[in-house]
N, C-alpha and C positions, 0 to 999 in steps of 0.2 A: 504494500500500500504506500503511494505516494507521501510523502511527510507535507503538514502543508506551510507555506510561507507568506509572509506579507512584504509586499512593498511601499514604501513610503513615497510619496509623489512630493513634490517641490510645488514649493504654490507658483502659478501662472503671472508672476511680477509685471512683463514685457506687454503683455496686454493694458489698456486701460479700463479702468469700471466703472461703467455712470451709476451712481448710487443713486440719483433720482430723474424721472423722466424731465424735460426742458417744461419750463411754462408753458407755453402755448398747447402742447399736448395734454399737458396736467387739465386744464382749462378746458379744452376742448372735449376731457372724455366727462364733462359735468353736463347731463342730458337737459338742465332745465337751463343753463345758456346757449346750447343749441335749439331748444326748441323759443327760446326767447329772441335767437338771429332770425328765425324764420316768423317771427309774428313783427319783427321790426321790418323787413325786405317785403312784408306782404301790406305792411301799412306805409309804407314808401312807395310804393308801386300804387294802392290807394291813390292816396295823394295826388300822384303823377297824374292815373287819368283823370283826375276830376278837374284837375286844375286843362287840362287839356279839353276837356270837353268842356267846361267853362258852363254847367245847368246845374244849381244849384237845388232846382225843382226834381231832377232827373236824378245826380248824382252828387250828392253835397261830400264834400271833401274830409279826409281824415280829422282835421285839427276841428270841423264844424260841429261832427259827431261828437269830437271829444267834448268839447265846448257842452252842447247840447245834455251827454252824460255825466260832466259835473254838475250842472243845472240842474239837474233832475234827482241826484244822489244828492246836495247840497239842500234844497227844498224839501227832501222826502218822502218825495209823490214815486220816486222809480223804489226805494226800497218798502214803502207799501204794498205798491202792486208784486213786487218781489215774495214779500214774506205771504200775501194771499195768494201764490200760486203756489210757494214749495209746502203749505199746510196742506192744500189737496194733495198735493204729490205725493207726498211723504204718506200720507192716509193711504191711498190706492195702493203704490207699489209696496206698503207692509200689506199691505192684505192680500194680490196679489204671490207677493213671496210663500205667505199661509196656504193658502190655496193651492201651488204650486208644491209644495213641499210634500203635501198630506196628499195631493195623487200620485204621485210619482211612489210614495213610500207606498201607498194601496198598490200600486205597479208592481212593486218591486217583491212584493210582499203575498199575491193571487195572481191567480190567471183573470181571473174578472176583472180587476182593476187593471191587467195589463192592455184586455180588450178596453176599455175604457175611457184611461187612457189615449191608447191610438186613433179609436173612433174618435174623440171630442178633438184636440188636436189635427185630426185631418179636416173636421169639420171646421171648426174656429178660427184654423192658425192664417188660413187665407184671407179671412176676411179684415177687411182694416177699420180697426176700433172706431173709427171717425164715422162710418157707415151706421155706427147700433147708438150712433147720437142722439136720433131724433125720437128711436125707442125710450132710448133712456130720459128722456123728455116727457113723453108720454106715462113712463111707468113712475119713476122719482120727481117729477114737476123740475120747476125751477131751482134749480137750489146746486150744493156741493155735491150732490148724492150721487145727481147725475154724472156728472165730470170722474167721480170714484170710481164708477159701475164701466167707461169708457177705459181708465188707466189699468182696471183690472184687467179686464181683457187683453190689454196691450202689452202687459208684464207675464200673467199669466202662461199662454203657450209656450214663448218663448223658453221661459226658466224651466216650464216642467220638460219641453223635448232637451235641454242643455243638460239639465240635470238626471233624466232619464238614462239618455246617453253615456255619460260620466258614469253611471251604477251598473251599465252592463261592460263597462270596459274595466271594471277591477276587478283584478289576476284572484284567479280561483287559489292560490296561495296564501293570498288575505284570506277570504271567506273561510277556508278552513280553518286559519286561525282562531277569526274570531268563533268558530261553530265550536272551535276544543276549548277556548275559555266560556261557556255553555252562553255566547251572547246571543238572544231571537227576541225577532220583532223591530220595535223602537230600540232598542238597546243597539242590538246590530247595526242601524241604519246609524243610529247616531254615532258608535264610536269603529265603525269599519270602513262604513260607505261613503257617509258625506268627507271622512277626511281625506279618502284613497281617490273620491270624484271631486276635489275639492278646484281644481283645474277648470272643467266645465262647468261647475257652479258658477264659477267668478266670471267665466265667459257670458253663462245667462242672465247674471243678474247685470254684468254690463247692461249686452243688448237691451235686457226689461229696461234697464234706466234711461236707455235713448228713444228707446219707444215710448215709455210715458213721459218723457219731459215733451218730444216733438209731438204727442199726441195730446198735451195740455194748452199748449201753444194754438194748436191747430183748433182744438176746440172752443180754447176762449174766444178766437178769430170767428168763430161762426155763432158761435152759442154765446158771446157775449160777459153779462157782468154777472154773478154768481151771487145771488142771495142780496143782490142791490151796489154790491160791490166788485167789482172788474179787478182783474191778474194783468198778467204780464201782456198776453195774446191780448187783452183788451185797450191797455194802454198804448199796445202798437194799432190794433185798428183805427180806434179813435183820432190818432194822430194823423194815421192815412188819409181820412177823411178830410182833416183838415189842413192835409194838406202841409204839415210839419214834417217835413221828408227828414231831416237832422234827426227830428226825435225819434221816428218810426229805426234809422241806422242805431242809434246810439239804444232802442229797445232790443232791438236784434244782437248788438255787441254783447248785450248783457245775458241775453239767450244762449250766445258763443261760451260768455266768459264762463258762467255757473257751469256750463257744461265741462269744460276743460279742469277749474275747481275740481268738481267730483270725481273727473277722472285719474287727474293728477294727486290730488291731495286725500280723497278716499279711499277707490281702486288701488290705485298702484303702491300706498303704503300700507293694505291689508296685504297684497301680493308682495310685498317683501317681507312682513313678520311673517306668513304661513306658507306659502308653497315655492316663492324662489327660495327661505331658510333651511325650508327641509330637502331642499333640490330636488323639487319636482318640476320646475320647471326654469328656463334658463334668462 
């Protein structure tokens, strides 16, 4: 048998070693000043053509809107209508997310509930929340009830086929485990499934959240002031009418902005404590 030996290596002197990457790279790998370069070059380009089309009726210019969005955040008329639109929201897509939850586990859990499931989703998932508006008119009256009963919808299919999905893709490896730590029913779904589908979850409950935000907007635009008092979509029509082209931009900015908030500042920092921590995903 060979005897065995070590060799001692010499350290690599002749080379040099950057102990830390240059500025500009450092800087550049910070994702929220790149995506801040690109909200600067898109409102400079703004700008450009407005100032170039020269219609102020047609296309009022970056710094107009801004203007206009101070005005309105400074008075307190934009973050009224704000806070009356995210109260319905926030209503719908929690009840939604409920609803979603408890069929997908009936799915997951029968055969019944998986036809059920399928059936309702290939029925529903097609049709666009904005259509069952004037039902929901007719059945809830005037009021917030209606606008909930449209966001459910809208959240609804989505999250349950995202989240469906995600529970038939976890590795029969899991499931056995948890079946030899004797976990059935709720137990199971809650400490096996939802964390192993935890991926497409956050994928559906995005979507739900861009579908009910654009489908509250859409609705306040047709259906109006909600219980005597108007949201976001009402403060931009309104202004349409009259014709405040600034305000109706700088209502839309604000539509932009919350959206980007929640994605950035909600989503993506649930998605770094849970599934990029545990490296599920990249």
């Amino acid at each position: 048998m060979r005897q065995e030996y070590e060799i001692t290596l010499e350290p690599l002197l002749s080379v040099p070693v950057e102990r830390e990457l240059p500025l500009r790279q450092r800087l550049w790998q910070q994702g929220w000043l790149r995506k801040g370069l690109i909200l600067i070059v898109l409102a400079i380009l703004w700008e450009a053509v407005a100032r170039y089309q020269d219609n102020d009726l047609l296309l009022p210019s970056f710094l107009q809107t801004f203007n206009a969005l101070y005005e309105g955040l400074l008075s307190g008329e934009l973050l009224s209508k704000v806070s009356l639109s995210l109260v319905v929201l926030i209503k719908g897509y929690l009840i939604g997310i409920v609803l979603a939850f408890a069929l997908t586990t009936l799915a997951v859990s029968t055969q019944l509930g998986r036809d059920l499931l399928s059936t309702l989703t290939s029925m529903f998932n097609p049709l666009p929340a904005i259509a069952l508006l004037p039902l929901a008119l007719l059945w809830f009256g005037l009021g917030q009830n209606s606008l909930i009963f449209v966001l459910v919808h809208s959240v609804l299919w989505a999250l349950a086929l995202n989240t469906y999905s995600g529970f038939l893709g976890v590795s029969e490896t899991l499931r056995m485990a948890g079946r030899n730590y004797g976990l059935k029913g709720m137990r199971f779904v809650l400490f096996i499934l939802i964390p192993a589908a935890l991926p497409s979850i956050l994928a559906g409950l995005k979507i739900g959240w861009a579908f009910a935000w654009r489908t509250l907007i859409a609705a306040e635009l047709v259906f109006g002031a909600t219980s005597g008092k108007g949201g976001l979509g009402w403060y931009i029509f309104q202004n349409r009418n009259e014709l405040y082209t600034d305000k109706v931009f700088a209502g839309l900015a604000v539509v932009i902005l919350i959206g980007l908030l929640v994605e950035n500042l909600v989503f993506d920092t649930f998605e770094r404590l849970t599934v990029k921590r545990w490296g599920m995903q990249r």
